[in-house]
Residue, then its C-alpha position, 0 to 999 in steps of 0.5 A: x464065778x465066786x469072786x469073794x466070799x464074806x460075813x459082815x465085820x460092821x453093822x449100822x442100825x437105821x431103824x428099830x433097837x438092835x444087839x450086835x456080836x460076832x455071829x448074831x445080828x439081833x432084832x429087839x424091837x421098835x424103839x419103845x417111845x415111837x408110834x411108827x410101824x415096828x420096823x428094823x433095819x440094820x445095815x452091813x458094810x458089805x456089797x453086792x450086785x451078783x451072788x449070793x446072801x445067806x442067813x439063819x432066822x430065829x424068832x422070839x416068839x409066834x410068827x404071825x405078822x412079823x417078819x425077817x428079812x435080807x435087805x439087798x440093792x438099798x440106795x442110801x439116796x432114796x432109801x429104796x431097797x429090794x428084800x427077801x425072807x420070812x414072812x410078810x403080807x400074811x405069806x410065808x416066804x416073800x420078796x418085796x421092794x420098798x419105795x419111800x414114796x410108794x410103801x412096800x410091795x409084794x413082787x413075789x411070794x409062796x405059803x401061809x404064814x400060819x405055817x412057820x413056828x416059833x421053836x424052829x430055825x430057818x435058813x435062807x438064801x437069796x440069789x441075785x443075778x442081774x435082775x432075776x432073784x429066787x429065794x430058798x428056804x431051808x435049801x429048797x427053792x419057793x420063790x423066784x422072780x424077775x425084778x421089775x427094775x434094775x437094782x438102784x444100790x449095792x448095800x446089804x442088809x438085814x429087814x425086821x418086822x414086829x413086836x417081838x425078838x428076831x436072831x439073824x446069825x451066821x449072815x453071809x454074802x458070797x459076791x460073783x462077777x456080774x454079767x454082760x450080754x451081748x445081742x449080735x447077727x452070728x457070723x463074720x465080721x460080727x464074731x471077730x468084733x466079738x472075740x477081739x474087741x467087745x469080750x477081752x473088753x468086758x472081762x477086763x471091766x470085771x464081768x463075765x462076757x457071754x451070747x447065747x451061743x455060749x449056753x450049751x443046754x437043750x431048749x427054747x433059745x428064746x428063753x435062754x435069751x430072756x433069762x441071759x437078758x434078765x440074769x445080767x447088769x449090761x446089755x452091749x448090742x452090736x445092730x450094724x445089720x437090721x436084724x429082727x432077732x437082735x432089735x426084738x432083744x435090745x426092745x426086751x432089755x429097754x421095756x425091763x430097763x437094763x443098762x444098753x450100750x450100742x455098737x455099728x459099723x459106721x458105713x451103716x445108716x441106722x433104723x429110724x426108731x434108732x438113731x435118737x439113742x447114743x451109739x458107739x460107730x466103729x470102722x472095721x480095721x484094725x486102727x477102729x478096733x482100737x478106737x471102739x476099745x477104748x469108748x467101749x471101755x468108758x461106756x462100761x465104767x460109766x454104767x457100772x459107776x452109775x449103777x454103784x453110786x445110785 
C-alpha cells in the first residue's frame, strides 16, 4: 500500500565532495587533503522505514574497487546505517551494514565485480519490509536477505566508494505502510479480541494489521509466518492460552529482535519464562476492550516513536 511516493528536494553531503541539481546527486570524490578512505556519504531529507528507494548509477570510469550505493535505516546518533547497490567486497551487487565501531560488512551479496563496465548505467532498486530487504538491479532481483536486526533509523541516503566520479540520478523513494503481525490461537474469543480491539487499533496507528490467516496462497504456513515475522516493524501476541504455535512464533521474533507487545486475559496465570516481560492483561467485557484499546494504542506509539528517533 503506497502511502507516498517522493524525489528528494535537499541533500546534505557528510563525507566526500559532492554536486547537487535537480535530478543528479554527484560523487566527485574524497576531499583531496584527506588521508581517510574515499568515502561519500550524502544525506537526503526524506524517510523510510517500509517501501521502496530507486536509483540510476553511472560511473566515472572503471568500476573496479569502487562502489555506489542507497544508504537506508541511518541513525544520525550512532551513525550506523544498512546499504545496498553496486559494488563492494570484490562482489557486483552487495547489501551491507556499517557499524562505527565494527566496520562494514557484507550481509549479502551475488556477482563479480569484474563484470560491471564503465559505459553502462545501472538501475536499482531496494525493497524494505520490516527486516527483509532484496535488491534488483536493472529490474532483475540478485539479492535478498533478512536483516540481522531491526532498522535502528529512518533517514535516506546515498553511499559512494572510490577515486573516481559516480552519477546518482532520478533517486526516488516510494514509502508504504509498515507492518504489524499479530500471533494468536485462531477461534472465539481470541478473532473477536482481533477483529474489534487489536485490528481497528493497529490501522489507526498507521500500519497495516494482518495474521497468517490473511495470507491466501499455497505453501508451508510456517514460512509464510517466518517471512510475516520478518516482513513487519511490530509483533502484538495475544498468549492467553498456552499455545505452542504462538510462543514458537513470539521466541522467533525475540531471537531476530523485532519489537513485541503482549496481550492476555487477565484470569489466565501466565508461563513462568513469560511472566519477566511487560504484558498488557485485558478483561474480556466490553468496559476491558476499551481499557486494552487505549494501552494497546500507547504501546504502539511507544514502539513506533522509538524506532523513529533511534
Amino acid at each position: 500500500m503506497t502511502v507516498s511516493d517522493s524525489f528528494p528536494e535537499s541533500w546534505a553531503a557528510i563525507e566526500g565532495l559532492w554536486k547537487f541539481d535537480n535530478t543528479c546527486a554527484k560523487y566527485l570524490g574524497p576531499k583531496s587533503s584527506s588521508n581517510q578512505a574515499p568515502i561519500g556519504i550524502a544525506l537526503s531529507n526524506l524517510r523510510l522505514r517500509s517501501g521502496i528507494i530507486e536509483s540510476e548509477i553511472h560511473f566515472g570510469g572503471n568500476p573496479k574497487d569502487i562502489a555506489g550505493h542507497i544508504i537506508f535505516g541511518y541513525n544520525p546518533l550512532t551513525k550506523a546505517y544498512y546499504s545496498a547497490g553496486i559494488g563492494a567486497f570484490t562482489y557486483a551487487y552487495t547489501i551491507s551494514v556499517f557499524i562505527p565501531t565494527q566496520g562494514w560488512r557484507a550481509v549479502g551479496a551475488a556477482g563479480f565485480e569484474d563484470n560491471l563496465s564503465s559505459d553502462k548505467r545501472y538501475s536499482f532498486r531496494v525493497e524494505i519490509a520490516g527486516q527483509r530487504v532484496s535488491l534488483a538491479v536493472n529490474n532483475i532481483r540478485v539479492v535478498q536477505v533478512d536483516l540481522p536486526s531491526p532498522l535502528s533509523g529512518d533517514q535516506v541516503g546515498l553511499y559512494a566508494w572510490g577515486q573516481i566520479p559516480i552519477d546518482f540520478v532520478q533517486t526516488r523513494v516510494v514509502t508504504q505502510k509498515p507492518k504489524a503481525f499479530v500471533v494468536m490461537q485462531f477461534g472465539e474469543p481470541y478473532d473477536s479480541v482481533y477483529t474489534e480491539v487489536i485490528k481497528p487499533v493497529v490501522e489507526t496507528a498507521g500500519l497495516q494489521s494482518f495474521r497468517v490467516d490473511d495470507v491466501y496462497r499455497p505453501g508451508i504456513i510456517l514460512q509464510d509466518i517466518i517471512q510475516g515475522i520478518a516482513e513487519s516493524e511490530v509483533i502484538i501476541a495475544e498468549i492467553t492460552p498456552p499455545n505452542p504455535n504462538v510462543f514458537y512464533e513470539l521466541g522467533y521474533a525475540h531471537a531476530i529482535g523485532k519489537p513485541t507487545i503482549l496481550l492476555a486475559d487477565r484470569k489466565n496465570p501466565l508461563p513462568f519464562d513469560i511472566r519477566s516481560y511487560r504484558c498488557i492483561f485485558y478483561d474480556n467485557t466490553i468496559k476491558g476492550k476499551k481499557a486494552v484499546e487505549n494501552t494497546l494504542r500507547k504501546h504502539l506509539e511507544s514502539v513506533l516513536d522509538v524506532s523513529k528517533d533511534m
